[in-house]
Backbone as a ProteinNet text record, in pm:
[ID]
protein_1_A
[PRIMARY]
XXXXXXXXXXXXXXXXXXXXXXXXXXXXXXXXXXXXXXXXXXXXXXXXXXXXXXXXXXXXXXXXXXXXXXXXXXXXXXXXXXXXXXXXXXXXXXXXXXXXXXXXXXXXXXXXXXXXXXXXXXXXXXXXXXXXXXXXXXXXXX
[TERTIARY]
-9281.9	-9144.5	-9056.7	-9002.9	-8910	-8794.6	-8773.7	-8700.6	-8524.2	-8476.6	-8330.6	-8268.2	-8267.4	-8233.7	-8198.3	-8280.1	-8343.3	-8280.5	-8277.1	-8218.8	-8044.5	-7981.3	-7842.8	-7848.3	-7850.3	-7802	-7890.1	-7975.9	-7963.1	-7889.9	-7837.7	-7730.4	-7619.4	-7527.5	-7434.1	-7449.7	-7545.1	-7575.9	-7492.3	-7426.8	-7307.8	-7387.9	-7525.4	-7559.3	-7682.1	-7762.2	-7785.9	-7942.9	-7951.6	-8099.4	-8201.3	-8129.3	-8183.2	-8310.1	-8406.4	-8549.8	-8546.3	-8545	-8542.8	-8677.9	-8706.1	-8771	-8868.5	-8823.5	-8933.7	-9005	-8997.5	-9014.9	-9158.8	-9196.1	-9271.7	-9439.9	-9485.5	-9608	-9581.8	-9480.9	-9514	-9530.4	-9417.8	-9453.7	-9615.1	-9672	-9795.5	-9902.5	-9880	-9955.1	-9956.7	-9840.8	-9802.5	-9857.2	-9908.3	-9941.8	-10089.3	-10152.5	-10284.3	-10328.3	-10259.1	-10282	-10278.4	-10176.4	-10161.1	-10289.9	-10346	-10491.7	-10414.4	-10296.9	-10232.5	-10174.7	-10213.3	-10181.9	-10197.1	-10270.9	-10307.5	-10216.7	-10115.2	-10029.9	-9912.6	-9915.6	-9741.1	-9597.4	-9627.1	-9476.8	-9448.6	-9546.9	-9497.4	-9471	-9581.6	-9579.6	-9392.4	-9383.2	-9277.2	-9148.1	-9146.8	-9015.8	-9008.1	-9103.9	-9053	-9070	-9130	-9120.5	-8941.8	-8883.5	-8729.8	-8666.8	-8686.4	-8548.8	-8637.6	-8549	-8571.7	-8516.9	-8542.5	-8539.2	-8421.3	-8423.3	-8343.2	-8178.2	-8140.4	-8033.2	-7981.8	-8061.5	-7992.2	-7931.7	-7784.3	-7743.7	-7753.4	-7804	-7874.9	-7813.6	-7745.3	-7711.7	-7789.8	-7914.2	-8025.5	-8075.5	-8091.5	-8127.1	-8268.1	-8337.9	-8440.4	-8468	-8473	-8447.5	-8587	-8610.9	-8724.8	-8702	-8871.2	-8841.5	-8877.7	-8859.9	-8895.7	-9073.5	-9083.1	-9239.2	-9248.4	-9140.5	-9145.9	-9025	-8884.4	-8793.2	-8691.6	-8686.4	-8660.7	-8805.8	-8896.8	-9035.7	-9088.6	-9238.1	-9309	-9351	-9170.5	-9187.9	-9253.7	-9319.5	-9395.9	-9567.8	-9574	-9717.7	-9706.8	-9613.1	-9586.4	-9576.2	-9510.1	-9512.4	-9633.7	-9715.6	-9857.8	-9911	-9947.8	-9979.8	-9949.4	-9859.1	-9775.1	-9841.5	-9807	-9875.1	-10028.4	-10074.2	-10251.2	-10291.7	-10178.8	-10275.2	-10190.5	-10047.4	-10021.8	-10042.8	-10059.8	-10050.4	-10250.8	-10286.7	-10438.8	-10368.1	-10294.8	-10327.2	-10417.7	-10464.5	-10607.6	-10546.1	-10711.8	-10639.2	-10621.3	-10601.2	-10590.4	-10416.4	-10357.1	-10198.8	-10116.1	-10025.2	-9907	-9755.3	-9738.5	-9563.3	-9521.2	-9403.6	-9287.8	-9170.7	-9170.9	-9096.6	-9140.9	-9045.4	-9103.4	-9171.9	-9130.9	-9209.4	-9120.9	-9036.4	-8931.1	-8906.1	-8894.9	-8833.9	-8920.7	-9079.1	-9163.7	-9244.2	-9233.3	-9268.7	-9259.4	-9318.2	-9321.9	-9294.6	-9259.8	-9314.2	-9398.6	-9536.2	-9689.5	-9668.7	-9737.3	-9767.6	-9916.9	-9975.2	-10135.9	-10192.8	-10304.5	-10361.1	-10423.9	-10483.8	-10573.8	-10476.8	-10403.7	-10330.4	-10183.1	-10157.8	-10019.4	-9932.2	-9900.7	-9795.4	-9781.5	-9639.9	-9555.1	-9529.7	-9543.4	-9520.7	-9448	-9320.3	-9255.2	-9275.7	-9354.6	-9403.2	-9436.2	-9410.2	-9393.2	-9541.3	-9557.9	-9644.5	-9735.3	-9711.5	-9774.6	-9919.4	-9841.8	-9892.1	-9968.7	-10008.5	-10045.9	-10195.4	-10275.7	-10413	-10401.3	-10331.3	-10308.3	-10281	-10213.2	-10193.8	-10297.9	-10401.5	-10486.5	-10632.3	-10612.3	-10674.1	-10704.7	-10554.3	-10542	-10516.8	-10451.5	-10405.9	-10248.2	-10175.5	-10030.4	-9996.5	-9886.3	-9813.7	-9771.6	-9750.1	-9679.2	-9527.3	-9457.6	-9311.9	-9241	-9295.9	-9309	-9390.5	-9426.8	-9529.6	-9573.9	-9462.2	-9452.8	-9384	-9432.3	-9297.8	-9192.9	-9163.7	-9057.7	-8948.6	-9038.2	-8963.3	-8918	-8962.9	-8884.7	-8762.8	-8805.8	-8659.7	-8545.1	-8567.9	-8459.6	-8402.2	-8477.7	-8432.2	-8359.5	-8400	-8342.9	-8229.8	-8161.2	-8065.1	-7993.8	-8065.3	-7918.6	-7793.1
1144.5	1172.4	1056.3	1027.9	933.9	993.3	879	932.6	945.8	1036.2	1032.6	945.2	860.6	682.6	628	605.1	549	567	706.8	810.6	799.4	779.7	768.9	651.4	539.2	401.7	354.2	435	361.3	456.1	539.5	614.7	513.6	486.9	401.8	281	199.6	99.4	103	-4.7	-59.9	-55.2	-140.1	-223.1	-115.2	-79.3	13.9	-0.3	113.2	142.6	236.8	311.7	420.6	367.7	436.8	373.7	549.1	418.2	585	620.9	746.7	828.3	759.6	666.2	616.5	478.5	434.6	325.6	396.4	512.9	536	460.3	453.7	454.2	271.3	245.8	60.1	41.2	162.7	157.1	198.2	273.2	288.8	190.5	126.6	46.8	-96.4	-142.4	-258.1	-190.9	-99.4	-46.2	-38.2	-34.4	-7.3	-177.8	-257	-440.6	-435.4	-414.3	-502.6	-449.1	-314.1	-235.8	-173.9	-101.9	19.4	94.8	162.4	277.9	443.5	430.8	505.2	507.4	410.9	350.3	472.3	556.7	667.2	594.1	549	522.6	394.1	289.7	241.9	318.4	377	447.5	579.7	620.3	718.1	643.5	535.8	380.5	380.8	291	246.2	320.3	461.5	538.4	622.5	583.9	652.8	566.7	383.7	282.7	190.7	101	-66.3	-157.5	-238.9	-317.5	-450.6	-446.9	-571.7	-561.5	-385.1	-348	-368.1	-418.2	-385.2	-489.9	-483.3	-549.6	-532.7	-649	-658.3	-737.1	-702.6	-855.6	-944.3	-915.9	-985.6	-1129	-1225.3	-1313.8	-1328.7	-1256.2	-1226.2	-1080.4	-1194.5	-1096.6	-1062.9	-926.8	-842.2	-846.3	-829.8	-885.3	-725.9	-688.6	-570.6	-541.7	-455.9	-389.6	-474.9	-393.1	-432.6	-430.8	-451.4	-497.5	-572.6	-638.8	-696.7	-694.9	-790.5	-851.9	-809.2	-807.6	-798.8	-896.2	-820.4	-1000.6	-992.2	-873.1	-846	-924.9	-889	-951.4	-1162.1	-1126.6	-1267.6	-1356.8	-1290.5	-1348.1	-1399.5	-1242.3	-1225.4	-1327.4	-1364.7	-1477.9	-1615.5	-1619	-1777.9	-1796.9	-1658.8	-1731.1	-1730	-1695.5	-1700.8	-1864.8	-1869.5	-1999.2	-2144.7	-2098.1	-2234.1	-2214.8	-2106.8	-2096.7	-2082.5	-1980.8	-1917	-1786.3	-1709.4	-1612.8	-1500	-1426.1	-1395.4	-1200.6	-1181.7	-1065.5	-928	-965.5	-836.7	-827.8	-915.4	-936	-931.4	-864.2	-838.2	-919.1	-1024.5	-1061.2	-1027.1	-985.8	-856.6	-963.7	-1092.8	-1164.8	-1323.7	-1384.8	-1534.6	-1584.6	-1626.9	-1743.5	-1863.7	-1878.2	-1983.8	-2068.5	-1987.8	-2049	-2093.4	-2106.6	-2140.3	-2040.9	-1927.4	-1787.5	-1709.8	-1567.6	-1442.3	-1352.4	-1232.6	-1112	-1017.9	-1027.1	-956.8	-858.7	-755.3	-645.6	-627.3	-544.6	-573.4	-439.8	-477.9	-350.4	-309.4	-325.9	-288.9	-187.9	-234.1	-145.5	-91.9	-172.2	-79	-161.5	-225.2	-351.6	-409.2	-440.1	-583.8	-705.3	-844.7	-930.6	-1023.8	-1070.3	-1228.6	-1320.2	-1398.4	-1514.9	-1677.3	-1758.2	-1893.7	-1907.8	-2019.9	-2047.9	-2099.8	-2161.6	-2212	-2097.5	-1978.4	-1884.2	-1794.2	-1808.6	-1703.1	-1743.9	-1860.2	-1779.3	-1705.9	-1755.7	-1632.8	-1469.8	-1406.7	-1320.3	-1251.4	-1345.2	-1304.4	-1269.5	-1332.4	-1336.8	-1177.7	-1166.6	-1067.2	-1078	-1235.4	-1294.6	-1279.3	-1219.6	-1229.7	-1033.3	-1007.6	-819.7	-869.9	-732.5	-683.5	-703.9	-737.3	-731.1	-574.7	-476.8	-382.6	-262	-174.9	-102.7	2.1	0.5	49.2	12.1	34.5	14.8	63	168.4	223.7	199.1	112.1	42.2	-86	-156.7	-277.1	-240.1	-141.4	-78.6	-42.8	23.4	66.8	-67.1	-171.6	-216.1	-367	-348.5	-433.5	-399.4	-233	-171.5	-168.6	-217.7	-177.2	-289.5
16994.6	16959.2	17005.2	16933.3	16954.4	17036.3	17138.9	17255.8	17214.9	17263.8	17249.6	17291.5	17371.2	17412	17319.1	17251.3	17102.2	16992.8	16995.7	16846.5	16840.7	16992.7	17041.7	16961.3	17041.2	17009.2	16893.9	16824.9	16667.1	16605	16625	16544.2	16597.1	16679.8	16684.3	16612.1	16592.8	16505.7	16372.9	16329.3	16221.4	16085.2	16149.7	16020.4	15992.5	15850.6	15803.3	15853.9	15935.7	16047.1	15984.8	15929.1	15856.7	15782.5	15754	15659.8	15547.8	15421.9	15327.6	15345.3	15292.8	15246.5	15128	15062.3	14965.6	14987.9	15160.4	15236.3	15269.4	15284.9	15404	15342.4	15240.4	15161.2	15215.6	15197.4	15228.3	15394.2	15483.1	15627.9	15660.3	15618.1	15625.8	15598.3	15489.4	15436.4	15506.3	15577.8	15668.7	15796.6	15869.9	15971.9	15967.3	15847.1	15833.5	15785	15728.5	15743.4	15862.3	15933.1	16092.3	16169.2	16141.5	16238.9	16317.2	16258.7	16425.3	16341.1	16247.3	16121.8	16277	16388.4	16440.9	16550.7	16598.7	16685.2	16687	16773.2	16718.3	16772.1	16835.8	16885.2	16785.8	16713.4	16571.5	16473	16420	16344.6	16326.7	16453.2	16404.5	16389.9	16487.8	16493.9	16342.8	16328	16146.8	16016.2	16066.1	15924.9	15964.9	16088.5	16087.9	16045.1	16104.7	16108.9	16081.5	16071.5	16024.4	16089.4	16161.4	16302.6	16240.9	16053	16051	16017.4	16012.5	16059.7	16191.1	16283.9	16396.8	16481.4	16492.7	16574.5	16785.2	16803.7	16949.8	17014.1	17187.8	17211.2	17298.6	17252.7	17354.8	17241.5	17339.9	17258.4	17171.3	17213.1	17075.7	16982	16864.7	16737.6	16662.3	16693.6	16637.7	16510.7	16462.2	16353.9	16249.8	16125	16080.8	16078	16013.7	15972.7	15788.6	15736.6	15586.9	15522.1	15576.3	15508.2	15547.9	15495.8	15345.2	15260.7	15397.7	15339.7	15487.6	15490.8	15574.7	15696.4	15780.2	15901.6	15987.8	16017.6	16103.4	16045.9	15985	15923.1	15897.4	15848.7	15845.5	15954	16084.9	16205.7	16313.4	16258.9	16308.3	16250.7	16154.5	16024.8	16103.9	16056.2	16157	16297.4	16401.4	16537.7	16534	16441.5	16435.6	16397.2	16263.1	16226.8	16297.3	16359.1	16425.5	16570.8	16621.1	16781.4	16831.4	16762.5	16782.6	16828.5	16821.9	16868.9	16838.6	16934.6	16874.3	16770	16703.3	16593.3	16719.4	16851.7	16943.1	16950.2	16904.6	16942.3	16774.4	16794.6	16684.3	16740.7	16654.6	16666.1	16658.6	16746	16679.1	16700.5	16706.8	16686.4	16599.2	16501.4	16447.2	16524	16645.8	16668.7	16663.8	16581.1	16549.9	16715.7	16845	16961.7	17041	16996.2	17052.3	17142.1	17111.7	17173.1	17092.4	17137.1	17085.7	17175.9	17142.2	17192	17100.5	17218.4	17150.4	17182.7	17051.5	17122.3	17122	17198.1	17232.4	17159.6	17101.6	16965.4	17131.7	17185.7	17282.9	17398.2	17485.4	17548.1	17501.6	17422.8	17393.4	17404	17505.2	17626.3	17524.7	17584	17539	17591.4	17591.3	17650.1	17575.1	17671.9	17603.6	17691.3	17601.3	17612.6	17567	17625.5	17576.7	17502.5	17434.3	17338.7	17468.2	17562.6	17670.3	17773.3	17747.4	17816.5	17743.2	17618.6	17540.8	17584.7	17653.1	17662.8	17781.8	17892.6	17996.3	17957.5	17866.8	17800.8	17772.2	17711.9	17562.8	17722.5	17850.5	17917.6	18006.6	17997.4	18090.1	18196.7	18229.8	18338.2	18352.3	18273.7	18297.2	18267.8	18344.3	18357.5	18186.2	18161.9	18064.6	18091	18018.5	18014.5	18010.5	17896.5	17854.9	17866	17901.7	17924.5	17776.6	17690.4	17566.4	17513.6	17325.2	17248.8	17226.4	17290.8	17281.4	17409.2	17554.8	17630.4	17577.8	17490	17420.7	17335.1	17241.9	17217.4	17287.3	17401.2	17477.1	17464.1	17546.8	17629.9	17522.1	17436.2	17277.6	17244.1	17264.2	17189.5	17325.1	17448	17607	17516.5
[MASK]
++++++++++++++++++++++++++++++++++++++++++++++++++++++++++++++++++++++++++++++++++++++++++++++++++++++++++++++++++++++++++++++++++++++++++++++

């Protein structure tokens, strides 16, 4: 269940958060490419909202599941074939600043991290930033 934290401050949100009802067959289908169709706290996030409505005042900008276009896949894409990151990690950000924040198919965790540190990461040598995805949200929408 998506936490009331969450449900508050994307209801205050300006810019349009909402995910219709005829989104959900492409949210699924971008969840089952990425290998976390089984993931709930993705899974219920982006079949409610859409991450590229949202105004944040943190300096990194999450990127969607599938709209406009699929930046999430695309990101994943990008840090694989210019960084190596390996197929255990999801971008939930470009990449554009020379970093990401991963999320890990394996435990769940979130980490932001420089391009420098991602075999430490991939190692299991560096904490989580995040302990869930739904703690990156909060803490995206403080």
């Amino acid at each position: 269940m998506i936490p009331l934290s969450i449900v508050d401050a994307m209801s205050r949100q300006v810019g349009r958060v909402n995910r219709s009802d005829s989104d959900a067959e492409k949210v699924l289908a971008s969840l089952r490419d990425l290998g976390v169709a089984d993931h709930e706290q993705l899974k219920e996030f982006f079949l409610a909202y859409k991450l590229s409505g949202v105004l944040s005042k943190r300096e990194t900008e999450l990127v969607d599941l599938c709209s406009p276009t699929p930046q999430i896949l695309e990101a994943t894409e990008f840090g694989r074939d210019t960084f190596n990151v390996t197929d255990d990690f999801i971008c939930m950000t470009s990449g554009e600043g020379d970093g990401f924040v991963l999320y890990s198919k394996i435990s769940r965790k979130l980490f932001d991290v420089g391009v420098n540190e991602l075999d430490a990461v991939e190692a299991g040598k560096r904490d989580a930033d995040w302990e869930s995805f739904y703690d990156l949200i909060e803490w995206y929408l403080a």
